[in-house]
N, C-alpha and C positions, 0 to 999 in steps of 0.2 A: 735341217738340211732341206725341206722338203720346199722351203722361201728360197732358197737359192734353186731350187733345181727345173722350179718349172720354168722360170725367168728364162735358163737356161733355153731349156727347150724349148721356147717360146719363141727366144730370136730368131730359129729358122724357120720361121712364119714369114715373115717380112725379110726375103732373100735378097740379097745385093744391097741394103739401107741399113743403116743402126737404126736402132730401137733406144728411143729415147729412154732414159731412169722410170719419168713420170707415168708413160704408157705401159712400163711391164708391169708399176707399181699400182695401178688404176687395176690390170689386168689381174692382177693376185692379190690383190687387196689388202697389199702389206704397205707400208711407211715409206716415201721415198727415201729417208734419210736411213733405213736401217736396210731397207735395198739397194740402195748407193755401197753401202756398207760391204755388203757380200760381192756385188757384181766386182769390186774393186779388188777383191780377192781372187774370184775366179779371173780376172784380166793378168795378176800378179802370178796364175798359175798356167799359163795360155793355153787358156780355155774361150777367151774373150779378148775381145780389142777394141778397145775405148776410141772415139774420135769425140773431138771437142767440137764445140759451137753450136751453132743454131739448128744447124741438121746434123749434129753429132746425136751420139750413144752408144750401144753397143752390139757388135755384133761376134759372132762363133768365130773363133779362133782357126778352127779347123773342122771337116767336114764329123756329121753326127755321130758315122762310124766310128772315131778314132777317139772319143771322147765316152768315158764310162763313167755310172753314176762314183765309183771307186774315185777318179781323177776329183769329181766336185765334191763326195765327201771332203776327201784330203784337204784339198783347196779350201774348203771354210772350215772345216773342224782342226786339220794339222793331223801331223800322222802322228800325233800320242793315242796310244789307245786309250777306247773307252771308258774302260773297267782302271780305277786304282785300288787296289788292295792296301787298306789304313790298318793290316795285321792284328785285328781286335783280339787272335791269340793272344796277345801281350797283355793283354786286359783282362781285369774282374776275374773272372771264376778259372780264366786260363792264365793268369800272371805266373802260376809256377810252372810252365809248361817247359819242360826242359829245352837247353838251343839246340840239342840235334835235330828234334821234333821241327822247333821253328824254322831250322837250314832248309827243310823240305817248304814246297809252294803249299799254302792251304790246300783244301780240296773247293774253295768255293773261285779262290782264282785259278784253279786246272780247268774248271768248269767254264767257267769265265772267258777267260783265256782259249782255249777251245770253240765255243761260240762266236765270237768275235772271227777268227779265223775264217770259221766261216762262210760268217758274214761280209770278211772282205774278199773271200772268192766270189762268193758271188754279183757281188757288187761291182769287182775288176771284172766279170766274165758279162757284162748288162752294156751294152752302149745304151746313150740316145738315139739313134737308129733302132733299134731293139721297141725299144719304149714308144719311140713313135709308132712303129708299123704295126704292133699292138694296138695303142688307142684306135690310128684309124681304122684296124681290123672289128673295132665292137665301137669305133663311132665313126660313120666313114665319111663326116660333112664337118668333120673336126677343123680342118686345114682351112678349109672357106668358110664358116663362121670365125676363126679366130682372125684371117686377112681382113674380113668384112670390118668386125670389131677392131680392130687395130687402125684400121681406115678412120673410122668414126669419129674416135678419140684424138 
């Protein structure tokens, strides 16, 4: 997640212009092509909006507020949950484990399950907005080194 999300929050560095593949891909130091990859996801989730060409890329869908890290999980992961349960009950030393036993959830996907939860509260309750005024809050020359950099490149 973490290759799609600053990308993300990268573009509104560069307000009013797409941001080219190459320059978020230079900027995070990931693969154009496996950055290409996600941006095209989060555009398919609008979260982003692609324009083509010479002075194409990409830019925020919608303002920082209205976008959570929940939305760009989703967007590249899919909302299948994290956790599968492969019921190892049914195996080895638990093969004879009775089915009413089995009708009940393990205790390690209660757990699981549970977690996960609420881990996407929190994640739904997180903008980009959020995340931003944090960074600049403990780095406050953040926004103009990245415009600087973004320039250069």
């Amino acid at each position: 997640m973490g290759g799609a999300l600053l990308p993300a929050a990268g573009l509104a560095l560069d307000e009013g212009r797409p941001v080219p593949t190459g320059k978020l891909a230079a900027a995070f130091e990931v693969a154009p092509a496996y950055l290409n990859k996600q941006l095209q996801a989060l555009v398919r989730a609008d979260i982003l909006v692609s324009t083509a060409g010479v002075r194409g890329g990409f830019e925020l869908a919608r303002p920082l507020n209205k976008i959570t890290l929940m939305d760009i999980v989703a967007a590249i992961e899919g909302p299948e949950d994290a956790f599968e349960c492969t019921e190892i009950r049914k195996r080895g030393p638990g093969s004879s484990t009775p089915e009413r036993i089995l009708r009940m959830p393990c205790q390690v996907t209660t757990a699981m399950r549970k977690a996960e939860l609420q881990w996407r509260r929190a994640l739904a309750a997180t903008t980009l907005a959020d995340i931003g005024h944090n960074v600049v809050r403990h780095v406050p020359k953040i926004a103009e080194n990245m415009q600087r950099w973004y320039a250069s490149v």
